[in-house]
DRENTILO-37319 format. One record per atom (N, C-alpha, C): residue number from 1; residue in three letters; atom name; z, y, x. Coordinates in Angstrom, 2 decimals. Each point is the difference from the previous one (the first is absolute). Layout:
% DRENTILO-37319
n	res	atom	c3	c2	c1
NUM	ALA	CA	Z	Y	X
...
//
This chain:
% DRENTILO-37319
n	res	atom	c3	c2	c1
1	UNK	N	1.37	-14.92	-14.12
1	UNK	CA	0.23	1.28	0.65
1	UNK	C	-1.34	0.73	0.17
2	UNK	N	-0.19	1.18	0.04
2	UNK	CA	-0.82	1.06	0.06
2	UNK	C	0.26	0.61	0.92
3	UNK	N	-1.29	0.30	0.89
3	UNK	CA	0.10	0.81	1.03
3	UNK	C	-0.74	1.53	0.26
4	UNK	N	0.56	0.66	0.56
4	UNK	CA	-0.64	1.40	-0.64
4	UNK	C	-0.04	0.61	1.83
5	UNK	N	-1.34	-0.17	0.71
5	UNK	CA	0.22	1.13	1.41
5	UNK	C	-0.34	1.02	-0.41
6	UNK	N	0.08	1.12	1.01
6	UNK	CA	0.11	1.24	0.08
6	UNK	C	-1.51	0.25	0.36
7	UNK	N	-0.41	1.13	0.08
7	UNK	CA	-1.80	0.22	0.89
7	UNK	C	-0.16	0.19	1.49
8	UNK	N	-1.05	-0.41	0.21
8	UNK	CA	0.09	0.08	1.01
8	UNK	C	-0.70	1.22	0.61
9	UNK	N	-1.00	0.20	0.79
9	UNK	CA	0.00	1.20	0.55
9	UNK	C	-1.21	-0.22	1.29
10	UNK	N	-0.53	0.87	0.26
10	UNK	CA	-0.69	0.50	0.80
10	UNK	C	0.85	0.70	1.21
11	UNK	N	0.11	-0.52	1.32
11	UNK	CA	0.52	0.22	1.40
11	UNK	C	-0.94	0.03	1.28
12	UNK	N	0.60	0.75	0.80
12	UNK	CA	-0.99	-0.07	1.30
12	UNK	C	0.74	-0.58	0.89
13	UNK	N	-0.85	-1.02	0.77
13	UNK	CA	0.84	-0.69	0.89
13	UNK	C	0.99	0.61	0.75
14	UNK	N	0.85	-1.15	0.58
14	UNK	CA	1.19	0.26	0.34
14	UNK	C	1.04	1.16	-0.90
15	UNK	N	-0.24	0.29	-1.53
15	UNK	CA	0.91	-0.09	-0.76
15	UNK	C	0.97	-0.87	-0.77
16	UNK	N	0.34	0.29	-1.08
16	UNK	CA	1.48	-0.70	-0.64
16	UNK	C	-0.52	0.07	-1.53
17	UNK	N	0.01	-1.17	-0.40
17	UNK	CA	0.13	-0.07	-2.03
17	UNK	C	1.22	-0.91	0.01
18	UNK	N	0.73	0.51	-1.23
18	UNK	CA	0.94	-1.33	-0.92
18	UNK	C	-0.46	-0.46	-1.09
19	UNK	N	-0.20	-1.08	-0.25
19	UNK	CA	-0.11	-0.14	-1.11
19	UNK	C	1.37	-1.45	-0.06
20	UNK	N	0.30	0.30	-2.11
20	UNK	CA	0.79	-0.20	-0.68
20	UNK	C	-0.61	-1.18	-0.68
21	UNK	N	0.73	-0.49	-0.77
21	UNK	CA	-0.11	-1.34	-0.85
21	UNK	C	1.34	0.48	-0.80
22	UNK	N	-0.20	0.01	-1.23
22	UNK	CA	1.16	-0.23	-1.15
22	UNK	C	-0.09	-1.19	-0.92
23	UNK	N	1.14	-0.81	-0.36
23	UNK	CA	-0.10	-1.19	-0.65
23	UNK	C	0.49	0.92	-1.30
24	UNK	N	-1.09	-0.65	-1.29
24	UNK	CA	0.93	0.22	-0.97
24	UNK	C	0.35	-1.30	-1.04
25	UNK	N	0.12	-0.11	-1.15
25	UNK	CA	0.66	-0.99	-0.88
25	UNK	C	0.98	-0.96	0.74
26	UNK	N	1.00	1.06	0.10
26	UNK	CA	1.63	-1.22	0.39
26	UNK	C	0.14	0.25	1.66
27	UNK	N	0.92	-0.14	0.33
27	UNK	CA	0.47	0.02	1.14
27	UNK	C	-0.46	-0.72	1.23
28	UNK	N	-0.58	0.40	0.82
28	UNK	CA	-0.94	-0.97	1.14
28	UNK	C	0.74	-1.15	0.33
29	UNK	N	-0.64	-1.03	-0.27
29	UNK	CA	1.22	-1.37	0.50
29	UNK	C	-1.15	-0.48	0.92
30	UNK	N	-1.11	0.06	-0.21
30	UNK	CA	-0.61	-0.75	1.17
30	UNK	C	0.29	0.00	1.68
31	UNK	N	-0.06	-1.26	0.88
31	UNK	CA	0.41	0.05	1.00
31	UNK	C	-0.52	1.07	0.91
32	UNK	N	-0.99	0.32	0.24
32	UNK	CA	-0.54	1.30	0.24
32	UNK	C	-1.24	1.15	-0.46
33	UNK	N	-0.28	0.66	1.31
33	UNK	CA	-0.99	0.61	-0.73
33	UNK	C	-1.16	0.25	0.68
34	UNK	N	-0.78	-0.41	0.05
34	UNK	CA	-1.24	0.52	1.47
34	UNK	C	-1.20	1.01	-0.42
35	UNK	N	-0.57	0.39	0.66
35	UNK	CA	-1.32	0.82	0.51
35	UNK	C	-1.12	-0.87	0.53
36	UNK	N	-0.88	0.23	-0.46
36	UNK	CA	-1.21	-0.92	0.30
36	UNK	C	-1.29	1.21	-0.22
37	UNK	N	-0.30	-0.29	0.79
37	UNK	CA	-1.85	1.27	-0.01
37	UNK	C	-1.40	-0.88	0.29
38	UNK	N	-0.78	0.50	-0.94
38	UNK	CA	-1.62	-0.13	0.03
38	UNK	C	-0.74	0.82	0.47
39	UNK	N	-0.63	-0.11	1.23
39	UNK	CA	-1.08	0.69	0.07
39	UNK	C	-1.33	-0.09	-0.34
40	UNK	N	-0.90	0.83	-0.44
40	UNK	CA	-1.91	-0.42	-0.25
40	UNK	C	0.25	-1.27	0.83
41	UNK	N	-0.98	-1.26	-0.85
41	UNK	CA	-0.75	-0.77	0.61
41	UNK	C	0.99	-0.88	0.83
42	UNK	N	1.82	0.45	-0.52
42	UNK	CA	1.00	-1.21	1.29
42	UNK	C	0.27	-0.66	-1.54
43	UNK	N	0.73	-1.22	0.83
43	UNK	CA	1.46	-0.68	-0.68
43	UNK	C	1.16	0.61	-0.40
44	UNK	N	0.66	0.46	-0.93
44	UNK	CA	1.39	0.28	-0.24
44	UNK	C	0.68	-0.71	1.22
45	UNK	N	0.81	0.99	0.57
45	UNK	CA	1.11	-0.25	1.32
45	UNK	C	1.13	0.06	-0.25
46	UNK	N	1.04	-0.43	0.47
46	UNK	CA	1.25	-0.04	-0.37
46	UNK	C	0.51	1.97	1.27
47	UNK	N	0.62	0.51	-0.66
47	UNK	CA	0.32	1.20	0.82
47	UNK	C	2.00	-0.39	0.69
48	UNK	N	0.82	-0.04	-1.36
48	UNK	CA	1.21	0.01	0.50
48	UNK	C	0.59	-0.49	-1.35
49	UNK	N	1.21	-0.82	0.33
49	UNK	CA	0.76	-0.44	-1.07
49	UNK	C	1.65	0.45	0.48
50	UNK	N	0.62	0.87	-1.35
50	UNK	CA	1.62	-0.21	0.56
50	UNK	C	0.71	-0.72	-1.27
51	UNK	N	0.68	-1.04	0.26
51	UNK	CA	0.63	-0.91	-0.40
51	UNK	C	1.46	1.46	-0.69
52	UNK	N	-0.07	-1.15	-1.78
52	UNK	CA	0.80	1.25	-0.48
52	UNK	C	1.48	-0.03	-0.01
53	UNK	N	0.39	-0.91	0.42
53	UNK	CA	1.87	-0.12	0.18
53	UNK	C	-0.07	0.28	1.37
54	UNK	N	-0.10	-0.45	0.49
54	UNK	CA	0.26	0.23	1.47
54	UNK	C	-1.07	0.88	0.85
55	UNK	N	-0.96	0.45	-0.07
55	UNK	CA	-0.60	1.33	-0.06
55	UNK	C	-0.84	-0.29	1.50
56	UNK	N	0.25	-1.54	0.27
56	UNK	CA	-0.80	-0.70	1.28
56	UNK	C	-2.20	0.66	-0.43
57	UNK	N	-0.06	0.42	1.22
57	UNK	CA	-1.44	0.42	0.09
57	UNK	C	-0.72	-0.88	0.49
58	UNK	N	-1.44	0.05	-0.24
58	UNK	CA	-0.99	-0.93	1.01
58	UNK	C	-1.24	0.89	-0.46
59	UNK	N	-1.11	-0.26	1.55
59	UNK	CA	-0.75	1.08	0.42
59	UNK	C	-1.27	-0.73	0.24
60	UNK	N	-1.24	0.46	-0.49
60	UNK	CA	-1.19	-0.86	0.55
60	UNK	C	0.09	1.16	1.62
61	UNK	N	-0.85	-1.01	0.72
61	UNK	CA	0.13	0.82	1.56
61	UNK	C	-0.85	1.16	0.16
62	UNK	N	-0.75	0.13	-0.95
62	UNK	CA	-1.02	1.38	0.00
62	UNK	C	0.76	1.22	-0.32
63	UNK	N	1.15	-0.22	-0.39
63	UNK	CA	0.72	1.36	-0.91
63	UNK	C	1.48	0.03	0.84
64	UNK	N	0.23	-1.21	0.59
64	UNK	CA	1.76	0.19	0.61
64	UNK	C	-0.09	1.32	1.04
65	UNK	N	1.32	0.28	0.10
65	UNK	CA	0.32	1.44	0.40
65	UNK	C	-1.03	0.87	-0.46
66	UNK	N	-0.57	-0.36	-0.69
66	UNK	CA	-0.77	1.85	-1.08
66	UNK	C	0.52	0.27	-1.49
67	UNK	N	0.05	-1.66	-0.31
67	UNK	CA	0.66	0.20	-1.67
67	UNK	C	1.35	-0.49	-0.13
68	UNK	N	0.47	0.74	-0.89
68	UNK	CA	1.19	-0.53	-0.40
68	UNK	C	0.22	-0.12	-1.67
69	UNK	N	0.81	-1.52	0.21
69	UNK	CA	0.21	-0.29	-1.78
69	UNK	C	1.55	-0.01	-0.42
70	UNK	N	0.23	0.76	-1.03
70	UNK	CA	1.43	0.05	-0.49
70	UNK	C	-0.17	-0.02	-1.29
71	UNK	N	1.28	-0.46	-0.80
71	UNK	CA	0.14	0.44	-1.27
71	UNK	C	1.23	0.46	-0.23
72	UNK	N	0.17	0.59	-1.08
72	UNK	CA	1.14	0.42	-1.30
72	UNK	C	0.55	-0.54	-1.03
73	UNK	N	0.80	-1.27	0.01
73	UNK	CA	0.20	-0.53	-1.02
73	UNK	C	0.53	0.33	-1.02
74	UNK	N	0.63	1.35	0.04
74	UNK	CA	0.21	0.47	-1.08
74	UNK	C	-0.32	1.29	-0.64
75	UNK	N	-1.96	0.07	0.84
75	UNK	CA	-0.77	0.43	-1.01
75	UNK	C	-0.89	-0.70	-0.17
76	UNK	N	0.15	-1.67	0.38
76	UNK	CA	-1.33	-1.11	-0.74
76	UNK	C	-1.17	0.74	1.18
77	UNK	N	0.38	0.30	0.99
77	UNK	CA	-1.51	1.03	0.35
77	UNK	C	0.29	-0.79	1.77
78	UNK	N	-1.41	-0.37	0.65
78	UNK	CA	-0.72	0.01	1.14
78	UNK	C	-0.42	0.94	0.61
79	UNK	N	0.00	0.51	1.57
79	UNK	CA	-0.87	0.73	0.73
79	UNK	C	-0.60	-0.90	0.93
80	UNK	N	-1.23	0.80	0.62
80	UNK	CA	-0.57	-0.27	0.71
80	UNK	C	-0.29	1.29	1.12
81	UNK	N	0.65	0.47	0.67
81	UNK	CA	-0.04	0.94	1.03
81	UNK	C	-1.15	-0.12	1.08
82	UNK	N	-1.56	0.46	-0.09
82	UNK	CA	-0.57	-0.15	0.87
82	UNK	C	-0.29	0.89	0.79
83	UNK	N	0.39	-0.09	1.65
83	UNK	CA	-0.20	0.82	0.90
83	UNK	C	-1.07	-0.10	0.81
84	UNK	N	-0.30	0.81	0.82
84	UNK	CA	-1.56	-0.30	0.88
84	UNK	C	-1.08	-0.55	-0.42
85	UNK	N	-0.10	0.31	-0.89
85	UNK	CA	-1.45	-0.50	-1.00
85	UNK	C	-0.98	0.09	0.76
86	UNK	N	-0.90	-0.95	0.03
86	UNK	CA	-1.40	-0.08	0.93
86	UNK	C	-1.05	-0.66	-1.30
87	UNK	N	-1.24	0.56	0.07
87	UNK	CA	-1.24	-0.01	-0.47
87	UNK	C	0.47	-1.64	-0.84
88	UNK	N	0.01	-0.71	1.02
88	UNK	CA	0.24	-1.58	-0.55
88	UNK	C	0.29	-0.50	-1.24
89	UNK	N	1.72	0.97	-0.16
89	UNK	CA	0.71	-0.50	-1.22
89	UNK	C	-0.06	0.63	-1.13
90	UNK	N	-1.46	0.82	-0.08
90	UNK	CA	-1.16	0.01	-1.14
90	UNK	C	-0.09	-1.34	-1.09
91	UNK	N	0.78	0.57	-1.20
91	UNK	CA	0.07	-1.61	-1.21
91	UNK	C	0.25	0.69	-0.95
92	UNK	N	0.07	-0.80	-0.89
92	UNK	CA	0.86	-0.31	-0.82
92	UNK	C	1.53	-0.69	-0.21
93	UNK	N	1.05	0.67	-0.15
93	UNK	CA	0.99	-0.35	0.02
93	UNK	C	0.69	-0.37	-1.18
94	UNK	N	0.41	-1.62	0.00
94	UNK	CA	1.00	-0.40	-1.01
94	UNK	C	1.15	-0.37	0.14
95	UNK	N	1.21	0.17	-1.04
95	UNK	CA	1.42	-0.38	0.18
95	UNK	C	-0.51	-1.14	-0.92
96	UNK	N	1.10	-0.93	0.63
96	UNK	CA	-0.10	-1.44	-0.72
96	UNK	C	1.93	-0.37	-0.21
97	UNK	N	0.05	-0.89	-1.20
97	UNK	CA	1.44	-0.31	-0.21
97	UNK	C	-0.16	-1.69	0.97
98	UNK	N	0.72	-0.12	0.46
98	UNK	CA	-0.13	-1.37	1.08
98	UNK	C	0.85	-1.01	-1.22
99	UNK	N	-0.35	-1.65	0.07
99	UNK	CA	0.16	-0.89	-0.64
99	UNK	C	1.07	-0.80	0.42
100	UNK	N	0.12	-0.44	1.20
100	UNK	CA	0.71	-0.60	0.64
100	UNK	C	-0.29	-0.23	0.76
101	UNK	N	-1.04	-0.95	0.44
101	UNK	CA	-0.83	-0.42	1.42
101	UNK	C	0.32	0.48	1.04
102	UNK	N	-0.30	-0.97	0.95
102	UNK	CA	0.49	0.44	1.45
102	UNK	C	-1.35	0.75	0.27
103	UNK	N	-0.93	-0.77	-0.33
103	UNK	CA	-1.00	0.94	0.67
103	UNK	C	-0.33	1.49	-0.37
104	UNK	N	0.54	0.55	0.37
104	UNK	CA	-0.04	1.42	-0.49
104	UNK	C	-1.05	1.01	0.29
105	UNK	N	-0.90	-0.60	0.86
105	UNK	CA	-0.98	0.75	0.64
105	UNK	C	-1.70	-0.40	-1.12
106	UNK	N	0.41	-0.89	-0.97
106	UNK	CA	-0.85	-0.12	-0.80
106	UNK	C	0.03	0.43	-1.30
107	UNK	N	-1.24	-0.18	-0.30
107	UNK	CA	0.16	0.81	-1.44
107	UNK	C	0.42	-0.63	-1.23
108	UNK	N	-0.16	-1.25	0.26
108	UNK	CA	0.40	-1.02	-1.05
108	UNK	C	1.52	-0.15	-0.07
109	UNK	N	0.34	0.26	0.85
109	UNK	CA	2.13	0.43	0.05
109	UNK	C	0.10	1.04	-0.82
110	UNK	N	-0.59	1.24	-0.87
110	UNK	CA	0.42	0.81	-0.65
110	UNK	C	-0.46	-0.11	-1.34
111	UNK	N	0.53	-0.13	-0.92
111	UNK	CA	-0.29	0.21	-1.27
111	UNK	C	-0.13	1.30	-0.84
112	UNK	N	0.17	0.62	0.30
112	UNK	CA	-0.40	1.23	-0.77
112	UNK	C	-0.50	1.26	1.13
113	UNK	N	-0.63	0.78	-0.42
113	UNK	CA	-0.83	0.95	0.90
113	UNK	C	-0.15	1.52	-1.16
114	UNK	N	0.26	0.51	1.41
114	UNK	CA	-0.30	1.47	-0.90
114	UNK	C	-1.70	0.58	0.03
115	UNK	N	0.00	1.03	-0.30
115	UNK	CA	-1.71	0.37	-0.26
115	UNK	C	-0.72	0.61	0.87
116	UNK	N	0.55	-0.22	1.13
116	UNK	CA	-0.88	0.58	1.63
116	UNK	C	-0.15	1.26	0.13
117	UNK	N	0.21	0.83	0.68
117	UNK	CA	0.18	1.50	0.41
117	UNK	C	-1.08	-0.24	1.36
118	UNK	N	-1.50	1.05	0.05
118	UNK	CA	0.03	0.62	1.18
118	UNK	C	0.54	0.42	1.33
119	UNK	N	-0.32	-0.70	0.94
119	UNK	CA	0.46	0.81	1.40
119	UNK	C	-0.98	0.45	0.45
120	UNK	N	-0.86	1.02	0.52
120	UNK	CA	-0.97	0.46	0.99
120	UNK	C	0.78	0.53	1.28
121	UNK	N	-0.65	-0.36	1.10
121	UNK	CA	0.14	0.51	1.26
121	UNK	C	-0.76	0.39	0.59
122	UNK	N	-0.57	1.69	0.48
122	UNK	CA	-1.18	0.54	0.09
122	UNK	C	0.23	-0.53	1.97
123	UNK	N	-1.17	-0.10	0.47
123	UNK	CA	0.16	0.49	1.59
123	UNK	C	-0.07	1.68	0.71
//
């Protein structure tokens, strides 16, 4: 599977970006789909995963009640709804296709990754 996000964007705090994830070659079968961001000089973080049959979410605690993760299964496509943006969640943002693993908050649970989109958050 191939993953294709959307751009990201330049915001001033306490605004709103979405960004998208589209799967292409074949119909998304993977169990889910997550968001993971890099910032300068961090670790890749796990952001949010929603599980794709049953559409169950999970949240790292830096982003719960600001982001929200949904998908479209029948446009192969992920969101990532981010609200109240603060300086912080300045990264790089990737959609990842999830493998199976329980551990979902790691990076080694996703096998395929899309090509990272920009977030800036000015103060």
């Amino acid at each position: 599977v191939q993953l294709q996000a959307s751009e990201g964007g330049l915001v001033q705090a306490g605004g709103s970006l979405r960004l998208s994830c589209t799967a292409s070659g074949g119909t998304f079968r993977k169990p889910g789909m997550g968001w993971f961001r890099q910032a300068p000089g961090k670790e890749r973080e796990f952001v949010a995963l929603v599980g794709w049959t049953g559409g169950n979410t999970y949240y790292a605690d830096s982003v719960k009640g600001r982001f929200t993760i949904s998908r479209d299964t029948a446009k192969n496509t992920g969101y990532l709804q981010m609200n109240r943006l603060k300086p912080e969640d300045t990264a790089v943002y990737y959609c990842a296709a999830a493998a199976g693993s329980s551990y979902y908050y790691s990076a080694s649970a996703y096998d395929s990754w899309g090509q990272g989109t920009q977030v800036t958050v000015s103060s």
